[in-house]
C-alpha positions as YAML, in Angstrom:
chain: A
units: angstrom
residues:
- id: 1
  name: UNK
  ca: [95.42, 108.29, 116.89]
- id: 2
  name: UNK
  ca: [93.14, 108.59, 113.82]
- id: 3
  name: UNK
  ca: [96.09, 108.39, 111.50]
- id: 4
  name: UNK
  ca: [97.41, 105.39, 113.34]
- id: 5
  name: UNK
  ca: [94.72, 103.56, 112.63]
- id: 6
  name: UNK
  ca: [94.14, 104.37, 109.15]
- id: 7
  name: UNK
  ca: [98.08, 103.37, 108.63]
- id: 8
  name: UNK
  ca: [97.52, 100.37, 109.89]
- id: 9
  name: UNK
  ca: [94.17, 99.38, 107.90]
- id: 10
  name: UNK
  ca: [96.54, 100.13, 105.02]
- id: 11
  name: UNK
  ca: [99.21, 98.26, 105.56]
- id: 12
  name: UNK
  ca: [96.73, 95.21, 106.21]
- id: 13
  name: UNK
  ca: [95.04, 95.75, 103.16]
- id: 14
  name: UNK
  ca: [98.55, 96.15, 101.15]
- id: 15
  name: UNK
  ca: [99.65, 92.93, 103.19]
- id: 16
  name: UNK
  ca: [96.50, 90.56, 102.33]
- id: 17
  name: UNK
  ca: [96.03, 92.01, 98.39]
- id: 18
  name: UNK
  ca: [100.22, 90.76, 98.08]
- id: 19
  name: UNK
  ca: [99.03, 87.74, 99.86]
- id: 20
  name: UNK
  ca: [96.06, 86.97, 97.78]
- id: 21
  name: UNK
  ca: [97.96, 88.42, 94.50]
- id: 22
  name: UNK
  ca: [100.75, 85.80, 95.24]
- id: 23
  name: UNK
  ca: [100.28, 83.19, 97.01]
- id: 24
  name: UNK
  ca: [96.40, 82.30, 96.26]
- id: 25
  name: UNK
  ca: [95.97, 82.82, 93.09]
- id: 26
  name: UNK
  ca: [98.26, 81.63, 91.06]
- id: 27
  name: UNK
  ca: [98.10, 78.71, 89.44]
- id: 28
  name: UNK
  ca: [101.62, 77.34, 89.96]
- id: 29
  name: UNK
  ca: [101.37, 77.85, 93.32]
- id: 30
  name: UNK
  ca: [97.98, 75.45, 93.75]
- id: 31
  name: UNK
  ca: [99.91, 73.19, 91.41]
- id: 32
  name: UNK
  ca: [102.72, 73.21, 93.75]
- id: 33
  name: UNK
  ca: [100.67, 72.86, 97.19]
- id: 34
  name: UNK
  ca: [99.10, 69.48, 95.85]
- id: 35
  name: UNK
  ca: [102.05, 68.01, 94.84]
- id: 36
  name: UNK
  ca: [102.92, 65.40, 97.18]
- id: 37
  name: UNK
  ca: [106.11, 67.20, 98.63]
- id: 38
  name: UNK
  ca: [104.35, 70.15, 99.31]
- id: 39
  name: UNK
  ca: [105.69, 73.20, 101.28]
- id: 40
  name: UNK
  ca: [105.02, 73.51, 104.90]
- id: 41
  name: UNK
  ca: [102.95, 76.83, 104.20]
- id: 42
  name: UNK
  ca: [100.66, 75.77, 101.82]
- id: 43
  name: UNK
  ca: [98.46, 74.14, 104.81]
- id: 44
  name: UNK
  ca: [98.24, 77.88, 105.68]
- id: 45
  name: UNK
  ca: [97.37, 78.52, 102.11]
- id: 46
  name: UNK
  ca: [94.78, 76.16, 102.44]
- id: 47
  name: UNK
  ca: [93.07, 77.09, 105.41]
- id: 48
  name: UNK
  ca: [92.76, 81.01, 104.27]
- id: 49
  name: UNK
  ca: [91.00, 79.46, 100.82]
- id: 50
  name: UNK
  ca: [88.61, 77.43, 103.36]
- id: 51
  name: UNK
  ca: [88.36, 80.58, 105.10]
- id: 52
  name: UNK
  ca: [87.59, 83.01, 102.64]
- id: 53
  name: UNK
  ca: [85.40, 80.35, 100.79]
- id: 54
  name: UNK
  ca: [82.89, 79.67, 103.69]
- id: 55
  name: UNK
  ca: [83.06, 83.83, 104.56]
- id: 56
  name: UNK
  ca: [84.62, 83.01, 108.19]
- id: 57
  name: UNK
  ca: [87.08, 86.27, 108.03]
- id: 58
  name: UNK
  ca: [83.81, 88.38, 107.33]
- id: 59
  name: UNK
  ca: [81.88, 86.25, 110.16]
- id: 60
  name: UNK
  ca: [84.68, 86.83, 112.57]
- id: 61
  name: UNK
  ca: [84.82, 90.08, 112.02]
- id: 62
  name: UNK
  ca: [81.38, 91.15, 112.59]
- id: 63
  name: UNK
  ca: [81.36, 89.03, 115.97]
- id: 64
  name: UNK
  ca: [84.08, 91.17, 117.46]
- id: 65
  name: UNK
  ca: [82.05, 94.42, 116.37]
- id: 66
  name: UNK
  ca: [79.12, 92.74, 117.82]
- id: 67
  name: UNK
  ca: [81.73, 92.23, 120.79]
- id: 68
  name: UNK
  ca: [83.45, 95.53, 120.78]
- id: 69
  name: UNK
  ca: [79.85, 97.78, 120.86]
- id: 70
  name: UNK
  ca: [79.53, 95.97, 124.15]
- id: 71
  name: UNK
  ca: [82.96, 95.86, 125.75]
- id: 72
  name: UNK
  ca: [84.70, 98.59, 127.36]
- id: 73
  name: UNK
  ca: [88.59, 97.51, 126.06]
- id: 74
  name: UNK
  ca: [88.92, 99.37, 122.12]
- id: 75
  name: UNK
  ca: [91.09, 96.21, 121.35]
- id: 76
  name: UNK
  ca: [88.03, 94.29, 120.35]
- id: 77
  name: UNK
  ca: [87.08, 97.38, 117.78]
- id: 78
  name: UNK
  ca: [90.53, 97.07, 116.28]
- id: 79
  name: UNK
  ca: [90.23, 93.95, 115.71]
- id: 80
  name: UNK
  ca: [86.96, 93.94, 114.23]
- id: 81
  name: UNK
  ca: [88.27, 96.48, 111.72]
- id: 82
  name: UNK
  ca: [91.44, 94.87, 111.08]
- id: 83
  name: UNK
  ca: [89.63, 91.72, 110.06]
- id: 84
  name: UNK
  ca: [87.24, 93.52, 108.09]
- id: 85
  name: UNK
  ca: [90.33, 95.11, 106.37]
- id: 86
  name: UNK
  ca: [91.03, 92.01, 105.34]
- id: 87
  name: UNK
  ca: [87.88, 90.10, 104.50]
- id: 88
  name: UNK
  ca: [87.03, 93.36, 101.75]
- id: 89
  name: UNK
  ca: [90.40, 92.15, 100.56]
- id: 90
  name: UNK
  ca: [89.09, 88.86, 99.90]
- id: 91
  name: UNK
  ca: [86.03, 89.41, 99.00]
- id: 92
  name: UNK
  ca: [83.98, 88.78, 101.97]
- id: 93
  name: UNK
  ca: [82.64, 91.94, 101.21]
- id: 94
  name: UNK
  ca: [79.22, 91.83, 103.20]
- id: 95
  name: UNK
  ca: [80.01, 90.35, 106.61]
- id: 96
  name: UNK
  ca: [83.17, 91.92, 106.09]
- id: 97
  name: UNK
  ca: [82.08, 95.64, 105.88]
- id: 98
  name: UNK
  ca: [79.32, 94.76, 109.06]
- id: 99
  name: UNK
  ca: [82.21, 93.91, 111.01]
- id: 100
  name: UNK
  ca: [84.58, 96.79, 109.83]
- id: 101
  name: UNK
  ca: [81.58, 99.58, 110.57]
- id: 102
  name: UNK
  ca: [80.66, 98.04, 114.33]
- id: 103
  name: UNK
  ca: [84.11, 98.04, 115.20]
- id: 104
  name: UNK
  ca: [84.34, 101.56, 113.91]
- id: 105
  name: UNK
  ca: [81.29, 102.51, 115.93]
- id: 106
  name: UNK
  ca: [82.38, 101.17, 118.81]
- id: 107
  name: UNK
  ca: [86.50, 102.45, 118.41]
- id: 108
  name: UNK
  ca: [85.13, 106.18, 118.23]
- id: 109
  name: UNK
  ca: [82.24, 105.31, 120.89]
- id: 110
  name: UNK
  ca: [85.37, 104.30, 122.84]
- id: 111
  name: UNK
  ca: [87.52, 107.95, 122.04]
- id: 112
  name: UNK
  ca: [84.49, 109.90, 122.91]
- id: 113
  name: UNK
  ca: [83.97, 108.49, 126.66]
- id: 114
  name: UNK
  ca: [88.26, 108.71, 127.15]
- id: 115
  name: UNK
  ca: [87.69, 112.93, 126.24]
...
């Protein structure tokens, strides 16, 4: 299980530093999302910058640790941790880390009780 889990922060964090590497910040592609016959995915683009800029992956993250240490399903730890994954990825470091180490707390609270 342990392994699992640690392959899958991973792969997030490979995922979202390809994402950020190329298709955030490069210049051409900004140029290319505010021309006026701009790709349907740069809306998406646009929304992660929003996100990232006003900390919401790090914020969201740390509500589902706040929500995993008191639920009794581990899916709301995962998913604390797999956000936080991502937010140290782009640089939502604080809330980020908060949310990654409650959902941590509360995925191994979880594997303790299910021994």
């Amino acid at each position: 299980m342990a392994w699992r889990l640690v392959a899958e922060w991973v792969t997030i964090g490979v995922i979202m530093a390809l994402v950020r590497r190329y298709a955030i910040e490069p210049e051409s592609i900004g140029l290319l999302c505010q021309a006026g016959t701009a790709p349907w995915w740069c809306g998406l683009r646009h929304a992660l910058i929003l996100a990232v800029h006003f900390k919401m992956i790090g914020y969201l993250a740390t509500t589902m640790g706040v929500i995993a240490l008191w639920s009794t399903r581990g899916i709301w730890g995962r998913l604390a941790m797999d956000l936080g994954a991502a937010g140290l990825v782009f640089y939502n470091v604080s809330w980020a880390a908060a949310g990654f180490v409650l959902g941590l707390l509360a995925v191994v609270d979880s594997d303790r009780k299910s021994c």
